[in-house]
C-alpha positions in Angstrom: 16.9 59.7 -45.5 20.6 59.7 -45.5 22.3 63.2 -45.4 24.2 64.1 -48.5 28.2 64.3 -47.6 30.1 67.4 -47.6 27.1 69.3 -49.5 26.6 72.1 -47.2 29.6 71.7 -44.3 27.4 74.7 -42.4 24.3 73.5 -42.2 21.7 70.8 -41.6 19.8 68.1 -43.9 16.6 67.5 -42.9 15.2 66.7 -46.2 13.9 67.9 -49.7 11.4 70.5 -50.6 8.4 69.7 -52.6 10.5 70.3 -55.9 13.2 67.5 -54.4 15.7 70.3 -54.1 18.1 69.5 -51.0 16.9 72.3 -48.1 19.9 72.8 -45.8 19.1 74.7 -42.2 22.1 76.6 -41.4 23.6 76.2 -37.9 23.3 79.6 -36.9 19.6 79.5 -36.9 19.9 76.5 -34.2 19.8 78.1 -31.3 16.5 79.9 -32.0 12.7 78.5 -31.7 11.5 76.5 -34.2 7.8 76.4 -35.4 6.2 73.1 -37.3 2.8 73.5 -39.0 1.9 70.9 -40.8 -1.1 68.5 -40.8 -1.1 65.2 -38.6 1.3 62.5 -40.1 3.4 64.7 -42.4 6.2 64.4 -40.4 6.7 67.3 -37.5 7.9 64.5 -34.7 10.2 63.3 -37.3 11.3 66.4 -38.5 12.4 67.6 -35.0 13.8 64.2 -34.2 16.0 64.5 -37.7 17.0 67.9 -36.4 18.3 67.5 -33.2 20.0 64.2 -33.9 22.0 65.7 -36.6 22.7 68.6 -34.7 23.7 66.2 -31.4 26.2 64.4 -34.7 27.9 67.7 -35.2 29.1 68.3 -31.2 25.7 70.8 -30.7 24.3 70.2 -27.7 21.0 71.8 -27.0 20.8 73.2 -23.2 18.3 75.7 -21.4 20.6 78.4 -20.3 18.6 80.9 -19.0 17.0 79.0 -15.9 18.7 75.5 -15.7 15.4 73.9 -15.9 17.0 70.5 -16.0 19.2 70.6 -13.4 16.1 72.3 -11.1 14.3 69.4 -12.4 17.1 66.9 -11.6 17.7 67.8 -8.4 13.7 67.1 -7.1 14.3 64.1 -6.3 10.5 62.3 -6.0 9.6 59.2 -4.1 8.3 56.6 -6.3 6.4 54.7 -3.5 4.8 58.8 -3.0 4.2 58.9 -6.8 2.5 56.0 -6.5 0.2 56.7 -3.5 -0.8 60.2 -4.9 -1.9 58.4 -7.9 -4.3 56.0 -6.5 -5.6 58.4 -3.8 -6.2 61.1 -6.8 -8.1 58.4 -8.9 -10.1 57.3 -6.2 -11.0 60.8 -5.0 -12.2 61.6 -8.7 -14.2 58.5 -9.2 -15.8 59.1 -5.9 -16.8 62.3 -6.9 -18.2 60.9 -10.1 -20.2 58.5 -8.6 -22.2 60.9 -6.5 -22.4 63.2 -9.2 -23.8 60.4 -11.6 -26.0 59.4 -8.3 -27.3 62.9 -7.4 -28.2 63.4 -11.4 -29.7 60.3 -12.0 -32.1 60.3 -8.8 -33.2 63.8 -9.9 -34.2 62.8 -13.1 -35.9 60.0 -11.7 -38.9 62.3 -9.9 
């Protein structure tokens, strides 16, 4: 879906309604929260996608200004040979666990 040029200078195309009129969301409701509801495979992904490409197109960059969370999240720097360790040792803990569980239950349903 290509985005109809020079229609609306102030706002974004990120499709048609259900009567195939052009639906335009104005820039100045970017830098608020946006809800979806739709049912699965109508197109929310999409529509998000749609929306923050064209708005990355027109110089709006979207940033979390309040608390930095990227840059905290940036600067955490995590070992990938600990990542890896603590994901094996937490799968084998759980499927130890399961194994007694399934042993315990099964051998008390045996008697």
């Amino acid at each position: 879906m290509q985005s109809p040029s020079n229609s609306n200078i102030n706002g974004i195309f990120p499709g048609t309604t259900s009567n195939n009129d052009k639906f335009f969301l104005p820039l100045e409701f970017l830098p608020y929260h946006f809800t979806f509801y739709q049912v699965t495979g109508s197109g929310k992904t999409r529509l998000a996608m749609k929306l923050a490409i064209e708005a990355e197109n027109r110089g709006i960059k979207a940033a979390d200004r309040e608390r930095g969370l990227f840059s905290k999240l940036k600067s955490m720097p995590i070992s990938p040979w600990k990542d890896f360790i603590g994901r094996i040792l937490g799968l084998l803990v759980f499927s130890f666990l399961a194994v007694i569980m399934v042993g315990l239950i099964g051998t008390s349903k045996m008697k």
